[in-house]
N, C-alpha and C positions, 0 to 999 in steps of 0.2 A: 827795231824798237816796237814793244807791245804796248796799247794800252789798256788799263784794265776799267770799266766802267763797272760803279756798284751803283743800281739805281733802289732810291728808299724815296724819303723826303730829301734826296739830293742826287747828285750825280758827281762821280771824283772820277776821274783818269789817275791811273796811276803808271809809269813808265817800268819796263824792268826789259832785260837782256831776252831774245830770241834769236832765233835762224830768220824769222821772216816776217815783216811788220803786219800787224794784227790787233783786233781791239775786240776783248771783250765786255759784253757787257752782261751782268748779273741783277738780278729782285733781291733786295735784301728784304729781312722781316722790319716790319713799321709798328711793333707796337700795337697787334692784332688789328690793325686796318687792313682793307684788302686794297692791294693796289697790281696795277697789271701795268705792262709795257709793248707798244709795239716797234719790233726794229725791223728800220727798211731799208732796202738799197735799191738800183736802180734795175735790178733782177730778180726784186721781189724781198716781201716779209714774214717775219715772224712774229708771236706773240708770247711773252713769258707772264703769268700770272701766278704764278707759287715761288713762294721764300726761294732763295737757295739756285735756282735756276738760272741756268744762263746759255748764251750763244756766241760766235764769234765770227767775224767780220773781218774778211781778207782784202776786199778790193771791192771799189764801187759798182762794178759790172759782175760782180758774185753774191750770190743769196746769202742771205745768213745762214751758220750752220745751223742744223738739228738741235733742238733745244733740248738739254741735257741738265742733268743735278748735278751740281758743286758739292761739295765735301765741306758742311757749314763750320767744322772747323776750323778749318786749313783756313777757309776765310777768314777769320774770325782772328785766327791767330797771327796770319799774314798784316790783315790791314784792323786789326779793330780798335787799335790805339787812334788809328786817323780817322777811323770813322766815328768813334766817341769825338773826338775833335771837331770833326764839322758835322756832329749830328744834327745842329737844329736847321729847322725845316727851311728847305732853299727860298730865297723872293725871285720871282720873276718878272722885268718888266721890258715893257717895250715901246720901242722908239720908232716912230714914222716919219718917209723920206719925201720928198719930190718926186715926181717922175723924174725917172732917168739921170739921177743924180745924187751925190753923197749929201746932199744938204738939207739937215732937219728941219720936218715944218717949226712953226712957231709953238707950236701945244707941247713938241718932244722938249723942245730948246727949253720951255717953260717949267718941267720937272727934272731936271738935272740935279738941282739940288737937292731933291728927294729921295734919287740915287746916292747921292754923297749920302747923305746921312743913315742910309740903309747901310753903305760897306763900314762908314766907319762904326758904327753900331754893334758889329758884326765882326771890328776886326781881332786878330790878321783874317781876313778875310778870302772866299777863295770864288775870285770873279768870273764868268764864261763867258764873253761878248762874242755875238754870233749874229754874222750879216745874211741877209735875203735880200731874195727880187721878187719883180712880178714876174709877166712870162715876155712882155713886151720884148721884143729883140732878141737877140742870137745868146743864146742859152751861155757859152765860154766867156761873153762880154757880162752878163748877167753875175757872171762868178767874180769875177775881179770888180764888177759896180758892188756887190753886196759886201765884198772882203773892203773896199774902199770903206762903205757905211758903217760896217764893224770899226776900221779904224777911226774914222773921225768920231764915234760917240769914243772912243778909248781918251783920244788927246782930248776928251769935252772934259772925261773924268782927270785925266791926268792933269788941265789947266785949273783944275778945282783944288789941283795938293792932295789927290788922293794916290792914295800909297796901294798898289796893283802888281806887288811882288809875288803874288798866286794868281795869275791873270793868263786868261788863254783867247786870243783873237782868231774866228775861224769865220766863214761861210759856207753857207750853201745853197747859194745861187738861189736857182727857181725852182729846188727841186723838194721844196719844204714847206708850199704856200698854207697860208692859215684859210684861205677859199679856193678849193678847187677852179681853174679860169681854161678854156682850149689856150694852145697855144699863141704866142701875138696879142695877149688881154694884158691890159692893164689891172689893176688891184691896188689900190690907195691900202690896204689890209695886210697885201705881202709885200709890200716893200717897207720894212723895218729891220732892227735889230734888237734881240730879246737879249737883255743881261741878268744872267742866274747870278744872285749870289748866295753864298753858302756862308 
């Protein structure tokens, strides 16, 4: 399974048949803004800054490929019925945890509703809820505490009655901090989860 990432003012996955799971991701045009992206893995990054561009991602312990141009067609003609769909511009917001646990502080707990009313505003809307850590603790335990945090803001949105039929719950651990920390650092800053919606 491939996924296709088109980054503008939003970010979509799109799935389609391969030999061997893969994800690319693509610069759409925004509207003569300029807008640049960097993709990383745990083997190094790349950066796309012109329309049309993109790279592709086989495995977390392999570099991105050689950034290369798309054929803005084929784009275009592929996906641009779902990208006029969720063209307007993605929210992003985020949610802070506890040390060492799935449990929002009180300030995250306190805009929930805020959230609801972005998707339903928005809907059918198309949610990305995406868990972090800090670096505290063993990096593999790190990955399943942040995918936990992903899920509990999910069932916060889900006990709201909010309808999450375009909804992708992922992490990534510690490997995404919003403040650089050495290893074994706490960060009140990286342990959250950011929900895009488009």
């Amino acid at each position: 399974m491939e996924a296709f990432v088109l980054w503008s003012a939003l970010i979509l996955a799109l799935p389609f048949i391969t030999s061997e799971p893969k994800t690319t991701v693509v610069l759409l045009e925004n509207g003569g803004a300029h807008n640049a992206i960097d993709v990383s893995t745990q083997a190094g990054s790349v950066s796309i800054d012109q329309p049309y561009y993109y790279t592709t991602l086989s495995a977390p312990e392999k570099k991105p490929s050689t950034v290369e141009k798309a054929d803005p067609s084929k784009i275009n003609e592929r996906y641009g019925t779902l990208v006029e769909a969720l063209g307007s511009k993605a929210t992003s917001i985020l949610f802070y945890f506890e040390p060492g646990t799935a449990q929002l502080t009180q300030a995250s707990k306190d805009q929930v509703g805020e959230v609801v009313r972005i998707i339903r505003s928005k809907e059918p809307a198309a949610v990305d809820i995406i868990g972090h850590s800090d670096r505290a603790g063993d990096a593999d335990k790190n990955y399943i505490l942040a995918l936990d945090r992903a899920k509990e803001v999910e069932k916060f949105l889900l006990d709201q009655n909010v309808t999450l039929e375009h909804c992708s719950v992922t992490s990534h651990g510690e490997d995404d901090p919003i403040i650089q920390t050495p290893d074994g650092a706490e960060e009140p800053q990286n342990r959250r989860v950011e929900v895009i919606v488009r």
